[in-house]
C-alpha positions as CSV (number, residue, x, y, z in Angstrom):
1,X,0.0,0.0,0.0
2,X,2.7,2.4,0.7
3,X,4.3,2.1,-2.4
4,X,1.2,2.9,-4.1
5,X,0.6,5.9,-2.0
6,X,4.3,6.8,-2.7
7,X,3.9,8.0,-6.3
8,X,0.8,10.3,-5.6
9,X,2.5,12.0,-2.4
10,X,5.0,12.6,-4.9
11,X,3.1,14.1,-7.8
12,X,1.5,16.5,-5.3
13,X,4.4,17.8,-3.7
14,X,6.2,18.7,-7.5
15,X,2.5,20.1,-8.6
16,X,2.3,21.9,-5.7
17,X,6.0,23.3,-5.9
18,X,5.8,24.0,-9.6
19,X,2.2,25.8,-8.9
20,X,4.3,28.1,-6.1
21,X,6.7,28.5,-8.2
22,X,4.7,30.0,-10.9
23,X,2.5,32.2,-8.8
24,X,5.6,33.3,-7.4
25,X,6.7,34.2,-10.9
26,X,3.6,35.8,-11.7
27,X,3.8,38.0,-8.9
28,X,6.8,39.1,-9.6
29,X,6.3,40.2,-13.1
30,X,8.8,40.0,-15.2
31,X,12.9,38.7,-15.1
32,X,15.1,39.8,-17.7
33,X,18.2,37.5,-17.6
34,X,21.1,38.3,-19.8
35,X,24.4,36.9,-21.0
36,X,26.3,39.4,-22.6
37,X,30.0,39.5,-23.9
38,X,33.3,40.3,-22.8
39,X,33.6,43.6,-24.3
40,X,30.3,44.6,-22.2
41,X,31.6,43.9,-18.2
42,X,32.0,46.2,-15.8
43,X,29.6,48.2,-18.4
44,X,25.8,49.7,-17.9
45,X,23.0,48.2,-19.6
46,X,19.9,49.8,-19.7
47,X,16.1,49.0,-20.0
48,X,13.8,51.3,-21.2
49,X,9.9,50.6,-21.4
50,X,7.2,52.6,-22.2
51,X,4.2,52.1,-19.7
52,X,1.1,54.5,-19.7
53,X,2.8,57.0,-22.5
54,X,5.8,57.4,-19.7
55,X,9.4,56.2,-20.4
56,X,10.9,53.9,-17.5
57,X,14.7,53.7,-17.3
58,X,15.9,51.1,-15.2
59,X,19.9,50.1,-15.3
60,X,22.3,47.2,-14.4
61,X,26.2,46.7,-14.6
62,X,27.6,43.6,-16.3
63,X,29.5,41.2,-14.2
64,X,32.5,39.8,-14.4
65,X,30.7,36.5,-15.3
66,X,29.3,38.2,-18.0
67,X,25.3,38.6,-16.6
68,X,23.1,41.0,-16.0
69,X,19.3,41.1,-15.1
70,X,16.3,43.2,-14.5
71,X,12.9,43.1,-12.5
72,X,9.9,44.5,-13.0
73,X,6.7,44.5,-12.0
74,X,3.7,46.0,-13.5
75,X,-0.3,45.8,-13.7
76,X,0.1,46.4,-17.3
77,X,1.5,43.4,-20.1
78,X,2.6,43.4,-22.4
79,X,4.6,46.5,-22.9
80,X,7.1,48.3,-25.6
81,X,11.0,47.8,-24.3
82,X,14.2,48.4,-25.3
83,X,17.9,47.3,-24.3
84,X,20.7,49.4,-24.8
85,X,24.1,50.8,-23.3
86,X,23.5,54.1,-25.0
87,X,21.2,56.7,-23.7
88,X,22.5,59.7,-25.6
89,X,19.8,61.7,-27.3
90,X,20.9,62.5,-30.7
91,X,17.5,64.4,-30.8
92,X,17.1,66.6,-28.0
93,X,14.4,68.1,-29.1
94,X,12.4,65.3,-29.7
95,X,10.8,64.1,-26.9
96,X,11.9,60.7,-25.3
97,X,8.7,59.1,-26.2
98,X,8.2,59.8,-29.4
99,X,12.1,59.4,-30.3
100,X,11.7,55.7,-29.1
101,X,8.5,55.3,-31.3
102,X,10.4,56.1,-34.0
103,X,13.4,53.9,-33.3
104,X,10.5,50.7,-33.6
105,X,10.3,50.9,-36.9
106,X,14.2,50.6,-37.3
107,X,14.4,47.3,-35.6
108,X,13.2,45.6,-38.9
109,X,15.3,44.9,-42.2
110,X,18.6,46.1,-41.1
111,X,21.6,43.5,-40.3
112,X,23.8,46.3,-38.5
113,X,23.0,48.8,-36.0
114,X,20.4,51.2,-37.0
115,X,21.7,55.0,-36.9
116,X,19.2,57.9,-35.0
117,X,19.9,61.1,-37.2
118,X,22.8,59.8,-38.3
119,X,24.6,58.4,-35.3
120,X,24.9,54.4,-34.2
121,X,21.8,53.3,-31.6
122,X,22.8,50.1,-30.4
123,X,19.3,48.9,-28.9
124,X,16.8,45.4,-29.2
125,X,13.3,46.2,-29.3
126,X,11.5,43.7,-27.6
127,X,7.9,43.4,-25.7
128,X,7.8,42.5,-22.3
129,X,5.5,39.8,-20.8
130,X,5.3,38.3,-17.5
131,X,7.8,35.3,-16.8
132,X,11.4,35.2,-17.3
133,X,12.7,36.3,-20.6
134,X,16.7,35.6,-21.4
135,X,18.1,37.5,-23.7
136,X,21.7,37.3,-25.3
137,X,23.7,40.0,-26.4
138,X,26.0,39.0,-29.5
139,X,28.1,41.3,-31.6
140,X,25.7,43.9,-30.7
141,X,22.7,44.4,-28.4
142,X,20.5,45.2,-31.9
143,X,21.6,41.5,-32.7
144,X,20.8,40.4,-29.8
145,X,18.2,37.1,-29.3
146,X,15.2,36.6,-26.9
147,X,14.3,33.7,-25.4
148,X,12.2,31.6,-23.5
149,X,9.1,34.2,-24.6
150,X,6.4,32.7,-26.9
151,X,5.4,36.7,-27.6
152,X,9.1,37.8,-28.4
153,X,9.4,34.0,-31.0
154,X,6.4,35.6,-33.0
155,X,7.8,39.2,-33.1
156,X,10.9,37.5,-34.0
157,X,8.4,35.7,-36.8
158,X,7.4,39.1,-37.6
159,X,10.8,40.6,-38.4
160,X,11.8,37.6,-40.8
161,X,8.7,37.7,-42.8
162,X,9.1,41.6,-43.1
163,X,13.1,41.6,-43.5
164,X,13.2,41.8,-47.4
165,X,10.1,44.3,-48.1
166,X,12.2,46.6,-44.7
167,X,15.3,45.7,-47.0
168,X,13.9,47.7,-49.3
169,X,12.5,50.2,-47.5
170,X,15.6,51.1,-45.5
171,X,17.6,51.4,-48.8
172,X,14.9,53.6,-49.9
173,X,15.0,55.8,-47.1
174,X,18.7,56.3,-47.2
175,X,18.2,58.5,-50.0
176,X,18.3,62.3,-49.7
177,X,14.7,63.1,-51.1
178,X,15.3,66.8,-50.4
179,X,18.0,67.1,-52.7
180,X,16.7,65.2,-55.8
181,X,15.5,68.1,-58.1
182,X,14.4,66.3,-61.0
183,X,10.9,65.6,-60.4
184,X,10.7,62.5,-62.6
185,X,13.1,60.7,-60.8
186,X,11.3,62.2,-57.7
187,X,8.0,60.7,-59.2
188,X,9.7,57.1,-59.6
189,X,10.9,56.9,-56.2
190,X,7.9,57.7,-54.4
191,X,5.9,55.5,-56.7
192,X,8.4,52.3,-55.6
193,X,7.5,53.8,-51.9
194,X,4.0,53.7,-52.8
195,X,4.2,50.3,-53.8
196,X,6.6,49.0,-51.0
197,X,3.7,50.1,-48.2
198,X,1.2,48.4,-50.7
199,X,3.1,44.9,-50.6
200,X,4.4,45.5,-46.4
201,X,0.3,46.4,-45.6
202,X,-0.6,42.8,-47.4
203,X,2.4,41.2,-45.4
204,X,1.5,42.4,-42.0
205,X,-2.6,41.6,-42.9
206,X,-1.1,37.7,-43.2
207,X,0.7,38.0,-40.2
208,X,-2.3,39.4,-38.2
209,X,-4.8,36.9,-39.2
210,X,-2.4,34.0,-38.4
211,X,-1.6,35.6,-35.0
212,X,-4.8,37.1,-33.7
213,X,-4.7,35.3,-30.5
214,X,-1.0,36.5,-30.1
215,X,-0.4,40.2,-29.1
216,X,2.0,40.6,-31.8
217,X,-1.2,41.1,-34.2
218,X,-2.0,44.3,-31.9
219,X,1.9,45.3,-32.6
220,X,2.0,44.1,-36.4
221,X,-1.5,46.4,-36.9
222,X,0.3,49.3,-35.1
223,X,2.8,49.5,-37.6
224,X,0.8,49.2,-41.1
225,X,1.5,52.2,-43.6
226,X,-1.6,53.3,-44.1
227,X,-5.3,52.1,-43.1
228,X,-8.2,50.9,-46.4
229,X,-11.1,50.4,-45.8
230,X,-10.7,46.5,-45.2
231,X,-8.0,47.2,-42.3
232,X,-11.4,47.6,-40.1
233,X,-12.5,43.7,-41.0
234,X,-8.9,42.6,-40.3
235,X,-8.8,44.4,-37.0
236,X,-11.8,42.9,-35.4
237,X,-10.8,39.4,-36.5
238,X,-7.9,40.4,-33.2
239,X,-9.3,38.5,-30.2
240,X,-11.5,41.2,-28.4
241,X,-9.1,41.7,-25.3
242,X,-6.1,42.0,-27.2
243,X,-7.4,44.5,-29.7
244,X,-8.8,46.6,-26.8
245,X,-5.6,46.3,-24.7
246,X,-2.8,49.5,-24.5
247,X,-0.6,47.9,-27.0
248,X,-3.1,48.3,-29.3
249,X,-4.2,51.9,-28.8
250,X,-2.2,52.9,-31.9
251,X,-3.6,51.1,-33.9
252,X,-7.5,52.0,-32.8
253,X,-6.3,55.4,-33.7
254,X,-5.1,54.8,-36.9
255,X,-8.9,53.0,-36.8
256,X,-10.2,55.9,-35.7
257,X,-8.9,58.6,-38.2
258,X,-9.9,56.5,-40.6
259,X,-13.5,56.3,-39.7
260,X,-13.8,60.4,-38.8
261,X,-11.8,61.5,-42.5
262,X,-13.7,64.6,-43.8
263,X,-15.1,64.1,-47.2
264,X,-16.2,65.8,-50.3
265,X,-19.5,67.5,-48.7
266,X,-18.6,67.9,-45.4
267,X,-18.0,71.0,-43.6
268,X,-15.6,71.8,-41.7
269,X,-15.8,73.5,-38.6
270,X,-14.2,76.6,-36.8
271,X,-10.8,75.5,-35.5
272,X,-7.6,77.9,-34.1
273,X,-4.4,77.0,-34.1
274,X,-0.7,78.8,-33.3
275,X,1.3,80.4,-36.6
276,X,4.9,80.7,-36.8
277,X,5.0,83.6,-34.2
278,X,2.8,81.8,-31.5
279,X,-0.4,83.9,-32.5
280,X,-3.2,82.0,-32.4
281,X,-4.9,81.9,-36.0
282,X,-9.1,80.9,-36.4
283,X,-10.5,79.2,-39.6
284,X,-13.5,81.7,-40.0
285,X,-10.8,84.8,-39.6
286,X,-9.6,84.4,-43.4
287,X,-12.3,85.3,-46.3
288,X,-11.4,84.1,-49.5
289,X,-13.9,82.5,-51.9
290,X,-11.5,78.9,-52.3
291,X,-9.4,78.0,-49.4
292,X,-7.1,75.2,-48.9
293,X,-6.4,73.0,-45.8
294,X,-2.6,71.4,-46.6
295,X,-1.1,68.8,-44.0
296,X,2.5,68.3,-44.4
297,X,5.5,68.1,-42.2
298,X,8.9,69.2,-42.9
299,X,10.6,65.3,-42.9
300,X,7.8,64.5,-46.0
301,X,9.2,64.8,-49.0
302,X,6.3,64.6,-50.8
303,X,4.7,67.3,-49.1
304,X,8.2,69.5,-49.9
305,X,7.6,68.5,-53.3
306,X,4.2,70.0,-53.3
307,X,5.2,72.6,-51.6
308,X,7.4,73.4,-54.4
309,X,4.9,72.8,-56.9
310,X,2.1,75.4,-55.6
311,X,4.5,78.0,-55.1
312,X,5.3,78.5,-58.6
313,X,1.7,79.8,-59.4
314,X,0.1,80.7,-55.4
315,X,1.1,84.2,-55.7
316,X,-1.1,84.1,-59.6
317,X,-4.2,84.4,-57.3
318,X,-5.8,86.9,-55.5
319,X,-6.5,86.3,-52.0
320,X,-10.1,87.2,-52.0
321,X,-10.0,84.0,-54.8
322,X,-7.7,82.0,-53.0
323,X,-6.0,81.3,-49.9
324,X,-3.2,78.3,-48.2
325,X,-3.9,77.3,-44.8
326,X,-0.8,74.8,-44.4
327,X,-1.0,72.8,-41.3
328,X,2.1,71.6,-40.0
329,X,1.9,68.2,-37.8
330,X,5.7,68.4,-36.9
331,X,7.1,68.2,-33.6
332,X,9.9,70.3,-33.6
333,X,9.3,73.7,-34.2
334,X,12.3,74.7,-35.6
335,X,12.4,72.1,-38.3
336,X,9.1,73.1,-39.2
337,X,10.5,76.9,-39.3
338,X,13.5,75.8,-41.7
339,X,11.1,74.2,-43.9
340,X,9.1,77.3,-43.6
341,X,12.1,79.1,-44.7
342,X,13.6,76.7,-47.3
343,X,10.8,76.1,-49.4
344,X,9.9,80.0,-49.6
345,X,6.1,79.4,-48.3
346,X,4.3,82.8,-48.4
347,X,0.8,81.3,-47.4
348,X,-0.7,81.0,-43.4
349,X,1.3,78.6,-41.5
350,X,-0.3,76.9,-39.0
351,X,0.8,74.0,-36.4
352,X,-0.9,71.1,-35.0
353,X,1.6,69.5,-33.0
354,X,-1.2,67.6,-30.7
355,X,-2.6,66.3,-33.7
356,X,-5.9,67.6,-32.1
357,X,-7.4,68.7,-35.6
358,X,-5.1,65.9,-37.4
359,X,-7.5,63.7,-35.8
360,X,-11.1,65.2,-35.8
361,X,-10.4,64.9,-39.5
362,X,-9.0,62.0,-40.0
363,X,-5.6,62.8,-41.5
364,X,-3.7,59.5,-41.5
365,X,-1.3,60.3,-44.2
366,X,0.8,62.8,-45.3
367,X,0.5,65.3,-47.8
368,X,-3.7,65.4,-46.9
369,X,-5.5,68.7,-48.1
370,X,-9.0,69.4,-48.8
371,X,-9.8,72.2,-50.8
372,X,-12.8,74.2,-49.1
373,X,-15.9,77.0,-50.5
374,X,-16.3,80.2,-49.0
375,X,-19.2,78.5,-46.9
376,X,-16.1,75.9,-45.7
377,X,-17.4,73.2,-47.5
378,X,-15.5,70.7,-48.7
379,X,-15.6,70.4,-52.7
380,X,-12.7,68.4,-53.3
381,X,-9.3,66.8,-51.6
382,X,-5.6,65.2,-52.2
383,X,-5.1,67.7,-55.1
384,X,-1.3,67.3,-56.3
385,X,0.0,71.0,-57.2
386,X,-0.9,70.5,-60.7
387,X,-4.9,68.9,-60.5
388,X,-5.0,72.2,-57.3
389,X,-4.1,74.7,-59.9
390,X,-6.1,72.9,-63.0
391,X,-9.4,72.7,-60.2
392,X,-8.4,76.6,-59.2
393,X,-8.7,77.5,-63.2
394,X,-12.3,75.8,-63.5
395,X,-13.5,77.6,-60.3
396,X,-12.7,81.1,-60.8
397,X,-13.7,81.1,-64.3
């Protein structure tokens, strides 16, 4: 009898121990634990994650066996993070968050370290779950592999089935489009970039729907190109408490700009906004019988080349026929001023930096414009310089 007793007493206690064991993990949170390389001891390492839209920097030195390790626990998985031994901001007037939003859309197609306005950012994206996740620093943290973390194996998924169309992308991005003056070539490249988001949205669509019980649908969604109409379907398809989690708030406002974008018919209402010397500017304070709405930013090049385009023939038109209200969504100021400056805009300049009326019209790409009556309704949109001036011609006739 004992020895039959034996086996059970024994299957208890390690179900028991492994079920302490685990709530004891859970509790905790999450354990990074990290083998690095010689060149790295005696060195900081540092993890950053993002948690309600605030940056947490935590840091550890790596021993002389080579290890290193963080804790954390949070209410909230999972969550954005990063490793890296460099905190210098090569963008100081970018803030912290958004320079790290930025950075997550490096971390794909590039076999070296990616470079932040030119200069080397040695740093691993990676989302953080609960449990212990290892990660081991090779030639470089970027190269770096994740472990034991089924949500980091399908971002690293992710990243292989996105490496060639990122390939291209990065190479296409390395190209000064602010100093290409022919306009045909200009034309070219923007139609390969055109068709690059076209084949990295139908990529990412595949990913989702094979993943929608994985968070790393919610992250895949986040960083689509641009939203169509059949993005809404896809989205849904997410399992309900994933697509409604944080991680996913990105992407419901991608979602939701979609869904509110002004069309042909709608009018727009009353907004003010700050111009170039901090004076605030309303809609209804400029009369002109056409009026433009422009959304651009100073690091489109598109929106430079249009830029270009209009001001060949803006100053042909009266400004009780006509009128430019460019709205700048930029971030910094001062490249927004430069651009300003360097493309020899003579319009209203305007800046939405909150994205407050990016978003209650639905702009979700960039150059947007709608072309308003004197009555602000919308009678047409996404004119290229050319079709603005052709449409202009037919108006005032």
């Amino acid at each position: 009898m004992k020895n039959i007793i034996l086996p059970f007493i024994i299957l208890f206690i390690l179900f028991s121990c492994k079920n302490e064991n685990q709530e004891k993990e859970d509790s905790l949170g999450t354990i990074i634990s990290g083998q690095a390389t010689s060149e790295f001891v005696n060195k900081p390492i540092y993890l950053i994650y993002i948690l309600n839209d605030s940056v947490i920097t935590k840091i550890d030195t790596v021993s002389s066996n080579k290890k290193f390790e963080f804790s954390i626990i949070e209410t909230e998985y999972p969550l954005k993070a990063f490793i890296t031994n460099d905190l210098t901001n090569y963008a100081p007037k970018v803030n912290e968050l958004n320079q790290l939003s930025i950075l997550i859309y490096f971390q794909f197609g590039s076999p070296s370290v990616p470079l932040q306005f030119g200069n080397p950012k040695d740093i691993k994206l990676f989302l953080l779950e609960k449990g212990t996740i290892n990660v081991n620093i090779q030639d470089s943290i970027y190269n770096s592999t994740i472990s034991n973390s089924k949500l980091n194996d399908d971002i690293n998924e992710l990243k292989t089935v996105l490496e060639e169309i990122m390939d291209k992308s990065n190479k296409l991005n390395s190209l000064n489009m602010f100093e290409i003056k022919d306009n045909k070539l200009l034309d070219s490249l923007m139609a390969i970039s055109t068709q690059i988001s076209l084949d990295k949205s139908e990529l990412l669509n595949e990913f989702i729907l094979n993943k929608k019980n994985s968070y790393s649908s919610a992250y895949a969604f986040n960083i689509k190109p641009f939203i169509q109409k059949e993005d809404l379907e896809i989205f849904n398809q997410i399992n309900p408490e994933i697509r409604n989690s944080k991680l996913a708030q990105a992407g419901r406002t991608k979602l939701q700009r979609f869904v509110n974008t002004a069309n042909v018919s709608d009018s727009i209402e009353n907004f003010t906004l700050p111009n170039k010397n901090d004076q605030k500017i309303s809609l209804n304070s400029i009369k002109s019988k056409y009026i433009l709405i422009d959304f651009w930013a100073s690091w489109c090049a598109p929106c430079r080349k249009e830029n270009a385009g209009i001001s060949k023939y803006y100053s042909d038109f009266s400004k009780d026929d006509f009128q430019i209200i460019g709205v700048s969504v930029d971030k910094n100021k001062d490249k927004w001023l430069e651009a300003i400056k360097n493309d020899n805009i003579q319009w209203i300049s305007l800046i939405d930096s909150q994205l407050l009326l990016n978003d209650k019209l639905g702009v979700a790409s960039y150059p947007t414009n709608f072309l308003i009556d004197s009555n602000y309704k919308i009678i047409d949109k996404n004119l290229n310089s050319e079709k603005l001036k052709e449409r202009l011609i037919e108006l005032l006739e």
